[in-house]
C-alpha positions in Angstrom: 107.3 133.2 101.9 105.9 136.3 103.7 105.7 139.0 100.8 106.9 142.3 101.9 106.8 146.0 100.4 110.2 147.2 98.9 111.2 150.5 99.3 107.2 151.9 99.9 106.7 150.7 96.4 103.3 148.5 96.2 103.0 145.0 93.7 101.3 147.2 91.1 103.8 149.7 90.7 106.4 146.5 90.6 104.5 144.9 87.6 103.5 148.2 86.0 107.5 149.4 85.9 109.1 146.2 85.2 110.2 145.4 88.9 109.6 141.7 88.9 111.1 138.3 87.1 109.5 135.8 85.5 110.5 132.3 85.8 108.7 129.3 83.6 109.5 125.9 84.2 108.8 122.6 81.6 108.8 119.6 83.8 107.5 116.4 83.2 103.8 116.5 84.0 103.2 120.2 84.0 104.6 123.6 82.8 104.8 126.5 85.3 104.9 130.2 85.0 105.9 132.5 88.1 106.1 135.9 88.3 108.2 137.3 91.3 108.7 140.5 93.0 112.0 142.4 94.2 111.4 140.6 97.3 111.5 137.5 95.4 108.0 136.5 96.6 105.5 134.8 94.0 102.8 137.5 92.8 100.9 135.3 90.4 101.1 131.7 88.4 99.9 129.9 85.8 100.4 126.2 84.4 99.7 123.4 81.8 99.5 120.3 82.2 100.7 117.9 79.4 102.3 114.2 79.2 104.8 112.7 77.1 103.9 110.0 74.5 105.1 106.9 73.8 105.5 106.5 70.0 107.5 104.6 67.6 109.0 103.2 70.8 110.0 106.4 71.6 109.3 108.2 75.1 108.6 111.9 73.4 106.6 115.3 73.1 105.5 117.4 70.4 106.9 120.5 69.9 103.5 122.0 69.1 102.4 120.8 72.5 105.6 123.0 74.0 103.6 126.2 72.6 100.0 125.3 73.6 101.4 124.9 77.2 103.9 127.8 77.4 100.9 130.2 75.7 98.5 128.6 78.2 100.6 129.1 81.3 101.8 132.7 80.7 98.0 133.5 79.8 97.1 132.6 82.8 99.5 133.8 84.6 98.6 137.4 83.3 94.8 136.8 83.5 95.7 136.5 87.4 97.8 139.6 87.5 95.1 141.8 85.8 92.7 140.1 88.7 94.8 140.3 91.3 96.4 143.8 90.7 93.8 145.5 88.5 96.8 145.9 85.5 98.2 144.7 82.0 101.3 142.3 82.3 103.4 143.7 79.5 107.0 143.4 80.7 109.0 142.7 83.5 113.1 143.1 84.2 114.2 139.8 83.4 113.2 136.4 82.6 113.9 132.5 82.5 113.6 129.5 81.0 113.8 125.7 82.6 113.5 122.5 81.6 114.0 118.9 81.8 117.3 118.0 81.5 119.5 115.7 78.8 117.1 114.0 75.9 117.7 114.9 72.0 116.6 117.8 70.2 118.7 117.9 67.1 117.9 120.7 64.1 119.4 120.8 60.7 121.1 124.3 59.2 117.7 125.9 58.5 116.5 125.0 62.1 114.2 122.1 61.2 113.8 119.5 63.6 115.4 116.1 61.8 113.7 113.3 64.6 111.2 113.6 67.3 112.5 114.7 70.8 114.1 112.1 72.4 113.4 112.5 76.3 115.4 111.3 79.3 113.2 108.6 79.8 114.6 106.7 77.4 117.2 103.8 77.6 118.1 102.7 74.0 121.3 103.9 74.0 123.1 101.9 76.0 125.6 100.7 73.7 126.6 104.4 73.2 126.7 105.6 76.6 129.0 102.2 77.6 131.7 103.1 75.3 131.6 107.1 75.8 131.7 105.7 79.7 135.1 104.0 79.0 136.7 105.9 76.5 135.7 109.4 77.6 136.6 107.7 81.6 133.7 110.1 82.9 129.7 108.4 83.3 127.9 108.9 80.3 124.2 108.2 81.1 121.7 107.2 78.9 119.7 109.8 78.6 122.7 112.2 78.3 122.6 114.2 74.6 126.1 113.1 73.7 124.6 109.3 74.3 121.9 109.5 72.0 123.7 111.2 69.6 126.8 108.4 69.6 124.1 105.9 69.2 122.7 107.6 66.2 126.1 107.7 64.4 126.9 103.7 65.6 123.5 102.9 63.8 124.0 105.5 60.7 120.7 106.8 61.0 120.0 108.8 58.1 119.4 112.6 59.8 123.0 112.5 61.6 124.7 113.7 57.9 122.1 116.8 58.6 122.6 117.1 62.1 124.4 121.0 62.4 122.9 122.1 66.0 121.9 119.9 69.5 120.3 120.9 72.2 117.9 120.4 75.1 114.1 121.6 76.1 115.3 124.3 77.7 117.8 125.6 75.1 115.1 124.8 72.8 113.0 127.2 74.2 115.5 130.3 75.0 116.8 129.7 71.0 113.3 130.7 69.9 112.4 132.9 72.6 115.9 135.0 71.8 117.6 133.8 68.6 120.6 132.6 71.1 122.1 129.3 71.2 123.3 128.7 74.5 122.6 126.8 77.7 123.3 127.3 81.5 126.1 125.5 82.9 124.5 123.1 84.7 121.8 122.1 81.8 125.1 121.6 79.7 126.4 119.0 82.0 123.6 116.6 81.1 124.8 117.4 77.3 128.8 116.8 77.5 130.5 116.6 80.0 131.7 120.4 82.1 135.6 121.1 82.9 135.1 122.3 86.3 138.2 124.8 86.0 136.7 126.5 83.1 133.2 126.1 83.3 132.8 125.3 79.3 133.1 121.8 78.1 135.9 119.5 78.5 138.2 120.3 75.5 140.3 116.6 76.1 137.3 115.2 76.1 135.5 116.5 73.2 138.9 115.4 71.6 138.7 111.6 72.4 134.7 112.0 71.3 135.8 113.6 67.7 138.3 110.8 67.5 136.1 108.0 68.1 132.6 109.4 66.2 135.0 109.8 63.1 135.8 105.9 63.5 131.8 105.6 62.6 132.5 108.2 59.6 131.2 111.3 61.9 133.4 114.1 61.0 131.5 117.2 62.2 133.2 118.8 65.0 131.6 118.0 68.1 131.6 121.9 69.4 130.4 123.4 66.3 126.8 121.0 67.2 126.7 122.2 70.7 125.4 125.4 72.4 127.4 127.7 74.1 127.7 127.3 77.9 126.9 130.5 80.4 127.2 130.2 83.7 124.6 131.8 86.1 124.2 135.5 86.1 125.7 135.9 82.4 123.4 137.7 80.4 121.9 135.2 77.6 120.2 137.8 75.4 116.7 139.4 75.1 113.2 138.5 74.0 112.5 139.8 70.5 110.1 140.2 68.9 109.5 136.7 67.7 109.6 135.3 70.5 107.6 137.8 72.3 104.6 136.8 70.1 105.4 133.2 70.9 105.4 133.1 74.0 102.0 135.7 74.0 100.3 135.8 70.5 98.0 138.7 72.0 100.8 140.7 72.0 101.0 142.8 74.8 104.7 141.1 76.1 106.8 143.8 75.0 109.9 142.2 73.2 113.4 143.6 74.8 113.2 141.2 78.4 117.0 140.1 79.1 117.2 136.8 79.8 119.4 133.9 82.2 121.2 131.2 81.0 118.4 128.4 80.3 118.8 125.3 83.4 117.8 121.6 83.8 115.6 121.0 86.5 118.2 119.9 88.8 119.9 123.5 88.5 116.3 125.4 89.5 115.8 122.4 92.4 119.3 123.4 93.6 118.4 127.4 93.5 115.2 126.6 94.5 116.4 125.0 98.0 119.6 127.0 98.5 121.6 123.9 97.9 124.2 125.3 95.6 127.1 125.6 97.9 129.4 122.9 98.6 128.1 119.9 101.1 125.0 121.3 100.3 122.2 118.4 98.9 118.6 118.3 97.4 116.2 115.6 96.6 113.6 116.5 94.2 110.7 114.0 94.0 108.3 113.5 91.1 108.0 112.0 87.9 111.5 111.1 88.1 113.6 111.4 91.7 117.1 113.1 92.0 119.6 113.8 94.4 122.1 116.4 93.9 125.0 116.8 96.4 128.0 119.9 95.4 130.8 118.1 96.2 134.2 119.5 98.0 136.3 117.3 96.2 136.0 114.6 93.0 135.0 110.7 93.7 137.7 108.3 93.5 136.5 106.3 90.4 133.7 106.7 87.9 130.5 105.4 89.3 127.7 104.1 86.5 125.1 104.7 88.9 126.3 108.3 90.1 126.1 111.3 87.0 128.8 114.0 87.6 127.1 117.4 87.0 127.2 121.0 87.4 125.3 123.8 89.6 124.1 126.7 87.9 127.3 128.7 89.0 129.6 126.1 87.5 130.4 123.9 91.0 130.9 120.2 90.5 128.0 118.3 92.1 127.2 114.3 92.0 123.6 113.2 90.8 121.6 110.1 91.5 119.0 110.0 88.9 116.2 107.5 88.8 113.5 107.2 86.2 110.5 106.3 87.8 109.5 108.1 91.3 105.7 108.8 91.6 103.7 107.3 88.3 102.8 104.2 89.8 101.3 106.0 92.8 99.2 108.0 91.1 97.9 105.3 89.1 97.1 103.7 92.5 95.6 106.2 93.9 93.8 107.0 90.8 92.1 103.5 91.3 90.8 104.5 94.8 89.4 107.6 93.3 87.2 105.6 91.3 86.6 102.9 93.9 85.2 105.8 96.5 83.3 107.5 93.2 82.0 104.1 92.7 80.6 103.8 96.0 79.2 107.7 95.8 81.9 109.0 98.5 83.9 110.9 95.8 87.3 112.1 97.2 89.5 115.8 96.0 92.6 114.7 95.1 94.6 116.5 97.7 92.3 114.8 100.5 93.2 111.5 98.1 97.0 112.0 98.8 97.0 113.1 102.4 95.4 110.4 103.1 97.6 107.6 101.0 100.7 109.4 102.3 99.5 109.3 106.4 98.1 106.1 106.5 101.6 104.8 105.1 103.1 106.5 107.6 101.0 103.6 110.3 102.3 100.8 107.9 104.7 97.7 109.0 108.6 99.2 108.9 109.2 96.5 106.6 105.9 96.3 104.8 105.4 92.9 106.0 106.1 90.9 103.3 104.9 93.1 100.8 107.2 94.2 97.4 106.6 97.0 94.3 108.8 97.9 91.4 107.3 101.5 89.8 109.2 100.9 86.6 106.9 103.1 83.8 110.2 103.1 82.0 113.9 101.3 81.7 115.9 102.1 84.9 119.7 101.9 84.4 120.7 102.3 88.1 119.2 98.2 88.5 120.2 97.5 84.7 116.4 97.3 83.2 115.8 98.1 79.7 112.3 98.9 80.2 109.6 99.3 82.5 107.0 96.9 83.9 104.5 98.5 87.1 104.7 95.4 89.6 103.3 94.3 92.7 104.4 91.3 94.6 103.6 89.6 98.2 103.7 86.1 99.3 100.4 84.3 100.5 101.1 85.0 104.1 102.1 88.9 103.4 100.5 91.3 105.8 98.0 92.8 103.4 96.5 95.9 104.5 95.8 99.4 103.1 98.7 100.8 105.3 101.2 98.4 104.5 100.2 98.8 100.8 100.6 102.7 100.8 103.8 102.0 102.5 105.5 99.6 100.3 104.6 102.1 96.9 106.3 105.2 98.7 109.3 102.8 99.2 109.4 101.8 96.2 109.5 105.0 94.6 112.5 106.2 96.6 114.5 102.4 96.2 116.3 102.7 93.5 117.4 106.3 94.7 119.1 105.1 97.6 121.2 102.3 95.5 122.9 105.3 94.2 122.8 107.2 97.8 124.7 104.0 99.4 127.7 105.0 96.8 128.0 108.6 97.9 128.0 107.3 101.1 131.1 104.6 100.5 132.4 107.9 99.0 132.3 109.6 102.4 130.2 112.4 100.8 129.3 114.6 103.4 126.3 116.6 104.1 124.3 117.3 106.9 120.6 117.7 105.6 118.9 117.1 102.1 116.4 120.0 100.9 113.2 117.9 99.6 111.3 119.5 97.0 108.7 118.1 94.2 105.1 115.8 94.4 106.6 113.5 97.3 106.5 116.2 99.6 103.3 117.8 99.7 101.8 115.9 102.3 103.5 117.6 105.2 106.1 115.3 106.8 105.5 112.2 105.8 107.0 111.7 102.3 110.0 113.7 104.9 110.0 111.1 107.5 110.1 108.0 104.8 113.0 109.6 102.8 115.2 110.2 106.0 114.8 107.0 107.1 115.7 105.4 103.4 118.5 107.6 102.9 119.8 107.8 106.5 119.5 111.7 106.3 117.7 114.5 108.0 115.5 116.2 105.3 113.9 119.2 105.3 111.1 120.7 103.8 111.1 124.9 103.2 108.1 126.7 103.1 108.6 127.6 99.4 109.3 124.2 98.2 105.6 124.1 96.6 107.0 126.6 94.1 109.6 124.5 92.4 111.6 125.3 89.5 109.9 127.7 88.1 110.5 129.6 91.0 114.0 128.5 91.0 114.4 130.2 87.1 113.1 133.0 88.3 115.5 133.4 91.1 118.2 132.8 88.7 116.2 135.6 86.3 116.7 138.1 89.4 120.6 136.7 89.9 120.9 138.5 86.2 119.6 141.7 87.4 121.3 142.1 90.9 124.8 140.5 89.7 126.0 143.9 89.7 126.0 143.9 93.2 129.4 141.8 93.0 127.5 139.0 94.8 128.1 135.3 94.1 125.5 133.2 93.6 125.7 131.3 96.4 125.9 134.7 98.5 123.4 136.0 96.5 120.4 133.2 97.2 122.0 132.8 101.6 122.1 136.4 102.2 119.6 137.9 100.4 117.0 135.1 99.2 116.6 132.6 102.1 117.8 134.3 105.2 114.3 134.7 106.2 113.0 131.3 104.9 112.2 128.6 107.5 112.3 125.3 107.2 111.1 121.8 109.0 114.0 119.2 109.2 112.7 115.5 110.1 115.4 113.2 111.5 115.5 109.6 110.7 113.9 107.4 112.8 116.0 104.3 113.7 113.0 102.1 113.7 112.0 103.0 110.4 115.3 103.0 109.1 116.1 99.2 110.3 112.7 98.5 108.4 113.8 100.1 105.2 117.0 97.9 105.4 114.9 95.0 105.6 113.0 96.0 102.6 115.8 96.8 100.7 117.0 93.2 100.9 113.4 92.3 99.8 113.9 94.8 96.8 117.1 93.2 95.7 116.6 89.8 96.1 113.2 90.4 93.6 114.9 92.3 91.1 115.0 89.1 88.7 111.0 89.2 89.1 111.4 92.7 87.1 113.7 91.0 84.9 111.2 88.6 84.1 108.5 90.6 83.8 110.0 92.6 80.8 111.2 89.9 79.0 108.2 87.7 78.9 105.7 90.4 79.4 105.4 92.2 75.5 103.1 94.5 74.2 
């Protein structure tokens, strides 16, 4: 984005008066801070990067480890506006906070947390989310909150008679950031299911749920657990100064910053690509790979593959969610970084990738024989429990590096266009998806291999690097300039991305026939998976 001066006013008088927003973002593999001017262009960043653990055979992070990162990304964040602009970072007009979506954070009455954070990677509660599916008739997911906390009550685990408040990484944050218990509208969707029309929970709904928890001997009302839900440009209270010194133990941050509702990560990857409007679509790409699509009108029947969410302004939108996207890549190309180090030709990783993600691009259409499953985790949308990294070819496969590249950046998008295919039986319309997230750094190719697996143009803006902590801090900004009577959707086509460009990349048929083909490959293997994690134990 081409950063331009506001009314004369220079970036230093922005920061030093509070004219900027500041938008952080926990994702999967990294935290993100972004600080953003009145022209909504990045000024300075700062990041973490951390992991999730795999203990107790639960997919998890610490909450300590939330404060390490989010103190080490806003420090250097400021370290770079003192460098940059020669001044203190000690405020600015408004702030966010984004997250990973669904996963269980659940606190007793004195705000101690009763079990270790259960993420979205997990899949043990499938019992749960099956009979919410049915009797709620909406798709309860997995990693939904409401799922894993039905599956705590079925199994009477001993913290659910403590259980008095749930909520998600996001609304974990803004709660101690701001003493306020609430979430944005679209980071509650992945909690309860959203009433469209009001743009709160759906009261029926939390009925039938109170009815059957109490069957389990539940009794706690289902509302009174939950945070309050805010839709985009509702103000969600202020930093105090707790949470000032939290999130900046130097203490410079001066407490008083309003804050936006808290999102999910699909909320800030639809601000972040201006795909909040209806027929509008994004595909975000990384740990985990997501499409969201705001839809004009519901689906005919409840699809277990297909999650019905919210945007950040309250619009219904459908969700393909897939758990693994990109791990088993990286370890790949992690391998050939030691392989060239080996042979004293060490590699940078961005030179790594760019070439991985080109010389895939030169690959067989079909892969020639060749099959991967990138399973680090269970994967509803093909009905596995849990994760086994595989790759497969026959004797006579085509084995070359191309064809190898190839096959792992199909895999990583398969299981995303099993759910895609539904949307598409639901006549779904829209005319270009807005990529975003690790897939597409590599200019155009990670572009050209999604269009052709989903049968879509996609395009790539130029601020797609940024990602959702960019997208927060829009939303941040949304808070400030509400008053301006704009919508949201006005607010980010008209003010925020008139002047963005992006590169669209239409699908190629040839590449698109040889997806097909691998597709059948992928299905027909599926019991290989199958196999693999039943007989394959740690």
């Amino acid at each position: 984005m081409k950063q331009i001066s506001c009314a004369g006013q220079s970036p230093q008088r922005w920061i030093a008066e509070g004219n900027t927003t500041l938008g952080i973002e926990l994702g999967s593999t990294r935290m993100k801070a972004v600080l953003i001017g009145p022209d909504y262009a990045p000024l300075a960043s700062g990041g973490f990067d951390w992991q999730n653990r795999f203990e107790n055979g639960v997919w998890t992070y610490r909450l300590k480890d939330v404060w390490t990162g989010l103190q080490a990304s806003f420090s250097s964040l400021s370290a770079q506006v003192r460098e940059r602009y020669g001044i203190p970072l000690t405020t600015t007009g408004a702030l966010g906070v984004s997250a990973m979506m669904h996963g269980y954070l659940a606190f007793d009455e004195n705000g101690n947390q009763l079990v270790p954070f259960r993420t979205w990677r997990n899949v043990t509660t499938e019992r749960a989310a099956s009979i919410l599916t049915g009797e709620l008739q909406f798709n309860i997911p997995q990693r939904w909150s409401v799922a894993h906390l039905y599956q705590a009550i079925l199994e009477g685990e001993a913290h659910i008679d403590r259980v008095a408040f749930l909520t998600t990484l996001a609304g974990y944050v803004h709660w101690q950031l701001t003493g306020e218990k609430v979430l944005g509208v679209g980071d509650a969707s992945g909690v309860f299911p959203i009433d469209s029309e009001t743009g709160d929970y759906d009261e029926e709904r939390i009925r039938r749920f109170e009815a059957l928890a109490s069957k389990s001997g539940f009794s706690r009302p289902l509302r009174g657990l939950l945070p309050r839900v805010l839709r985009a440009g509702e103000p969600a209270g202020a930093l105090t100064p707790e949470g000032a010194l939290l999130l900046d133990p130097s203490g410079r941050l001066l407490p008083g910053i309003p804050l936006c509702p808290p999102e999910g990560d699909a909320g800030t990857g639809m601000t972040a690509t201006n795909s909040v409007a209806e027929k509008t679509g994004n595909l975000s790409a990384g740990t985990s790979i997501f499409a969201m699509i705001v839809l004009e009108r519901p689906l005919s029947r409840v699809y277990p593959e297909i999650d019905m969410v919210a945007t950040p302004s309250g619009r219904p939108a459908a969700m393909v969610h897939c758990n693994s996207c990109t791990s088993d890549l990286d370890a790949w190309v992690r391998v050939l970084s030691q392989a060239l180090a080996a042979l004293g030709v060490p590699k940078g990783k961005p030179e790594l990738y760019d070439a991985f993600y080109n010389e895939a691009l030169k690959g067989a259409p079909d892969c020639a024989g060749l099959l991967a499953y990138n399973y680090y985790s269970g994967e509803p949308i093909t009905g596995m429990e849990q994760g086994r990294p595989l790759f497969v070819r026959m004797p006579d496969s085509e084995l070359t590096f191309q064809n190898f590249a190839r096959t792992l950046l199909y895999a990583a998008v398969a299981t995303l266009k099993i759910g895609m295919d539904l949307l598409r039986v639901e006549q779904v319309g829209v005319t270009t998806l807005l990529g975003h997230g690790g897939l597409f750094k590599t200019k155009g190719a990670g572009q050209a291999l999604l269009a052709a697996a989903l049968n879509t143009p996609v395009a790539v803006m130029q601020t797609a690097g940024e990602g959702g902590a960019w997208g927060i801090a829009l939303l941040a900004a949304y808070l400030r300039e509400k008053g301006n009577g704009r919508t949201l959707e006005d607010f980010l086509a008209k003010q925020v991305f008139s002047s963005i460009e992006s590169e669209r990349v239409l699908p190629n048929p040839k590449d698109e026939a040889g997806f097909a083909a691998f597709m059948e490959r992928y299905r027909a293997g599926l019991p290989i998976e199958r196999a693999a994690v039943q007989n394959l134990k740690k």
